[in-house]
C-alpha positions, 0 to 999 in steps of 0.5 A: 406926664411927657415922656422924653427919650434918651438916646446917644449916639455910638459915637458918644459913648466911652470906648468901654461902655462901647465894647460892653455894647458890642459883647451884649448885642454879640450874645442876644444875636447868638440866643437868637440864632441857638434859641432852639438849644435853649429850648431843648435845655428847659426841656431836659432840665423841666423833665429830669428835675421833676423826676428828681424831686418826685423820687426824693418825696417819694424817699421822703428825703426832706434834704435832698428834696431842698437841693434838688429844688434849689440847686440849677445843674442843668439836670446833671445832678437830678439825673445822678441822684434819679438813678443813684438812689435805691427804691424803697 
């Protein structure tokens, strides 16, 4: 089988697809320059989702578990629902 590459010059694209270009290099270059803040907020979301959904079980709250598990607020909602719940 023989591979053939695309490629297209700058000047051959339309000036939409152009300026979609520019705003996607634009945001890979800031994920690379911030990646440490992405980072940090896997960390935040991993330990706080985990306490979450391990109350919730421990609650034996089969609704709450699902939203919680389902539901990305970046720890913001598993965080509330963690100190908002009484222990049983």
């Amino acid at each position: 089988m023989e591979v053939t590459a695309i490629t297209t010059t700058l000047e051959e694209l339309s000036p939409e697809k152009l300026e979609a270009a520019k705003e996607i290099l634009s945001q890979i270059e800031m994920i690379a320059e911030y990646w440490w803040i992405l980072i940090l907020l896997i960390i935040w979301t991993l330990v706080w989702k985990g306490l979450a959904l391990w109350k919730a079980a421990r609650n034996k709250s089969k609704p709450w578990f699902i939203v919680l598990l389902l539901v990305n607020t970046v720890g913001i909602l598993d965080l509330i629902y963690y100190f908002a719940t009484k222990k049983k």
